[in-house]
TORPA-4810 file (N, C-alpha, C, O; in nm, 3 decimals):
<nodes>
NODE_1_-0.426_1.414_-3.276_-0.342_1.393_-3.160_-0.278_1.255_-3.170_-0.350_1.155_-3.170_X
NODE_2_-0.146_1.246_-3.179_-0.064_1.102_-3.146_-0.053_1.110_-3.044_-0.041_1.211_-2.976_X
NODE_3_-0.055_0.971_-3.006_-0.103_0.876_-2.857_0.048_0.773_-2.887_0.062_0.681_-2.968_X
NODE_4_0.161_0.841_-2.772_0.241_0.754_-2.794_0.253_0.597_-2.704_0.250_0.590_-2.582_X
NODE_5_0.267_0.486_-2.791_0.231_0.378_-2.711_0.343_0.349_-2.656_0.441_0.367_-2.727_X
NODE_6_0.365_0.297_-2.519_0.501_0.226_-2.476_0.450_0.076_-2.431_0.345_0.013_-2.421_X
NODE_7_0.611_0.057_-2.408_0.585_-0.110_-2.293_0.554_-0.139_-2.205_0.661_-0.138_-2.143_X
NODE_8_0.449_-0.184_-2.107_0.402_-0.202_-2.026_0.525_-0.173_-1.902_0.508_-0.104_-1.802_X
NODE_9_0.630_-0.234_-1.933_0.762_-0.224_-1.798_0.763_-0.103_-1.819_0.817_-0.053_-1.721_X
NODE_10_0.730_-0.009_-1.903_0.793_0.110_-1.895_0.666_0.216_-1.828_0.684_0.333_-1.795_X
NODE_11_0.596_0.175_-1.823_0.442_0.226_-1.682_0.453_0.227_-1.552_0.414_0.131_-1.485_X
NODE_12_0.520_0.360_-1.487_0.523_0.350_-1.339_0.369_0.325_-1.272_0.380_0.300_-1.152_X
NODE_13_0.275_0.326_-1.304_0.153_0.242_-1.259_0.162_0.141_-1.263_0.136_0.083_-1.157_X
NODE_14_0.195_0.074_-1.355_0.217_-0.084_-1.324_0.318_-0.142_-1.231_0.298_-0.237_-1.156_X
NODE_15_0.420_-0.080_-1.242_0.542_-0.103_-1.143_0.501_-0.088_-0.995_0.539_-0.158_-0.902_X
NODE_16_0.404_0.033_-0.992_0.361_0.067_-0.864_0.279_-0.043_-0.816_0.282_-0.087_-0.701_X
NODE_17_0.198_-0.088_-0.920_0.123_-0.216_-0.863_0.168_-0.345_-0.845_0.120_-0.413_-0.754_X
NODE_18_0.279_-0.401_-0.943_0.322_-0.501_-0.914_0.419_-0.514_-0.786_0.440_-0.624_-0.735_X
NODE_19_0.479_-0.392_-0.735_0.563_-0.395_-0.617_0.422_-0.385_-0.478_0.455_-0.437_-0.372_X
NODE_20_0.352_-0.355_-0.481_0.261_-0.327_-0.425_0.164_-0.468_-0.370_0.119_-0.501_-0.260_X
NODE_21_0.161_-0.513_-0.470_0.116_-0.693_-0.484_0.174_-0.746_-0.429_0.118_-0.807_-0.338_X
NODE_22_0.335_-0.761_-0.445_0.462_-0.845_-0.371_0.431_-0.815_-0.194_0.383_-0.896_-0.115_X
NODE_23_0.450_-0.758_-0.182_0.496_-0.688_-0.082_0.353_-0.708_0.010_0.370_-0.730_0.131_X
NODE_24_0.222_-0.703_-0.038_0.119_-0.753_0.038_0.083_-0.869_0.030_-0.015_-0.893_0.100_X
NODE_25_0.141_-0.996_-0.055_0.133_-1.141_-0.084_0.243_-1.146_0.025_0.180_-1.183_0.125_X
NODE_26_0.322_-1.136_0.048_0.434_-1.140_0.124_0.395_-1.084_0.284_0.487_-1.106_0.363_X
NODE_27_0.332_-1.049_0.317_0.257_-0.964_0.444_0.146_-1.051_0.441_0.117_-1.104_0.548_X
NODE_28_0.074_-1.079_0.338_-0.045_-1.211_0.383_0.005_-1.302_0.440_-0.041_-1.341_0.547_X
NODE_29_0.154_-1.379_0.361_0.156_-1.494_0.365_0.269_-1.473_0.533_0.355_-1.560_0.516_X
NODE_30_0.290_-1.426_0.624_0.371_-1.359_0.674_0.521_-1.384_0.723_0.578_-1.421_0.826_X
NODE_31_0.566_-1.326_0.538_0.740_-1.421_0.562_0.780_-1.287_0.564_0.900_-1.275_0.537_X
NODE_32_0.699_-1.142_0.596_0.738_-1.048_0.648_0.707_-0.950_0.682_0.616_-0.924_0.604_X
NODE_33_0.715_-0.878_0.741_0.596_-0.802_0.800_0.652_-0.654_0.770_0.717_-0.602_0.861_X
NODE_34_0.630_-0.567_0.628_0.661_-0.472_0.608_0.560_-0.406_0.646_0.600_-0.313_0.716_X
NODE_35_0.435_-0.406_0.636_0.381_-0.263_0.715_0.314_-0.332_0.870_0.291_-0.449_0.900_X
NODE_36_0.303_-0.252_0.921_0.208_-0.297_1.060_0.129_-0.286_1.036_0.093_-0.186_0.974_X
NODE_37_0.011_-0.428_1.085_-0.145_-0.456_1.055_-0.238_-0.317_1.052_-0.309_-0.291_0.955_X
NODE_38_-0.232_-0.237_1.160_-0.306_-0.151_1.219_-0.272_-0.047_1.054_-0.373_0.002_1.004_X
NODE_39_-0.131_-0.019_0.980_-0.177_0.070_0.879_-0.160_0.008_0.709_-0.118_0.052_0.602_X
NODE_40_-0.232_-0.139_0.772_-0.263_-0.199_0.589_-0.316_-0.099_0.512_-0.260_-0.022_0.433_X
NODE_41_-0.474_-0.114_0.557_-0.556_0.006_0.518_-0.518_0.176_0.493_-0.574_0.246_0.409_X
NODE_42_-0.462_0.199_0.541_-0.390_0.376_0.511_-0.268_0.328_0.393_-0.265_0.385_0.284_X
NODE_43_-0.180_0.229_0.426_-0.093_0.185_0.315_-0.211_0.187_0.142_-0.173_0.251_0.044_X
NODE_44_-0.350_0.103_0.142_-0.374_0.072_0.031_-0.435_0.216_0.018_-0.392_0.274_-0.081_X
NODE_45_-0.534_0.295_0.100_-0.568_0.373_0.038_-0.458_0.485_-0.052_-0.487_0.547_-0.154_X
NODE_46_-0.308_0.488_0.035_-0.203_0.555_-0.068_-0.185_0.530_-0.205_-0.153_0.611_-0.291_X
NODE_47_-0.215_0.383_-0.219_-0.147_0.302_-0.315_-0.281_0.362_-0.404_-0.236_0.398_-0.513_X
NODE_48_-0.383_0.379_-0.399_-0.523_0.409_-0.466_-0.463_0.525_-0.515_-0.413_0.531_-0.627_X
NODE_49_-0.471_0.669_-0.390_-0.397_0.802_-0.482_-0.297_0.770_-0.557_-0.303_0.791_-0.678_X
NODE_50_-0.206_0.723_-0.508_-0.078_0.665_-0.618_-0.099_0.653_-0.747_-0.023_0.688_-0.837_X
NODE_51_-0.193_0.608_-0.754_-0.258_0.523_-0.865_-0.281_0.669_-0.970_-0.227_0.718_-1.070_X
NODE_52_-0.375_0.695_-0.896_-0.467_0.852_-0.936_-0.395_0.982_-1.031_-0.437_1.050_-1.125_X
NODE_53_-0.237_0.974_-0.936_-0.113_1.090_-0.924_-0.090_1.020_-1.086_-0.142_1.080_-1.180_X
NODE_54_-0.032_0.927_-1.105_0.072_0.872_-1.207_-0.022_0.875_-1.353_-0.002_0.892_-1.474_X
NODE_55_-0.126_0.851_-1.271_-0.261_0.825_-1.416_-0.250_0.968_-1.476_-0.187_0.979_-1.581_X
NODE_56_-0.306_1.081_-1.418_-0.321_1.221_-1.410_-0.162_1.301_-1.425_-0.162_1.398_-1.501_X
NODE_57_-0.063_1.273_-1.373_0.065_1.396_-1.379_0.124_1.346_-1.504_0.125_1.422_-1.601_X
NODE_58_0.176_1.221_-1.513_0.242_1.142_-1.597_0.178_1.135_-1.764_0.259_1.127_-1.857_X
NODE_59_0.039_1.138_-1.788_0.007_1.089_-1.848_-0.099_1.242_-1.941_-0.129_1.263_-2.058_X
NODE_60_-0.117_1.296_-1.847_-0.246_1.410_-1.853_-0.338_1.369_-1.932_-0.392_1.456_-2.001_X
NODE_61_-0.389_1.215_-1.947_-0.489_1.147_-2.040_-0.518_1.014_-1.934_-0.471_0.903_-1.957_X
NODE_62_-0.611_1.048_-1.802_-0.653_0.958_-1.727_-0.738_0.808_-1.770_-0.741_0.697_-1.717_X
NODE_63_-0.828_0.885_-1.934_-0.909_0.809_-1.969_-0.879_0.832_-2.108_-0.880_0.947_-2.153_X
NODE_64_-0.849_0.718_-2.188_-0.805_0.686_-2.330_-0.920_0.757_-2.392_-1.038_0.746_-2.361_X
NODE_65_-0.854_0.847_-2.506_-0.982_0.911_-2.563_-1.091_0.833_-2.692_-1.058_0.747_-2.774_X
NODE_66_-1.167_0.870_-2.682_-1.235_0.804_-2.794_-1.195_0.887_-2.974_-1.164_1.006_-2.983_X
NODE_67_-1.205_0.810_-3.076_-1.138_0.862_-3.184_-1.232_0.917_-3.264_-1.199_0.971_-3.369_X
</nodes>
């Protein structure tokens, strides 16, 4: 089986996380208030499935196989 490698920019998981980071450094620090306090928590647990979806649909190899 070839395991094709790409560039990290080119990983919608990573993208998902680095916009994800911004956007709650930015809500910590509060120069803006994109989600309301009350649904931080429902926001991250999305961002978790998110995570899950892209690993699993995108990839259908959640866990790098051993050789």
């Amino acid at each position: 089986m070839e395991v094709k490698v790409k560039s990290w920019f080119e990983s919608k998981t990573v993208w998902l996380n680095l916009i994800t980071g911004v956007v709650m450094m930015a809500q910590a620090a509060e120069v803006v208030a994109v989600i309301p306090e009350s649904g931080v928590k429902y926001a991250m647990a999305l961002v978790a499935v998110l995570n899950i979806v892209l690993r699993v649909w995108f990839t259908n190899e959640p866990v790098k196989p051993t050789p």
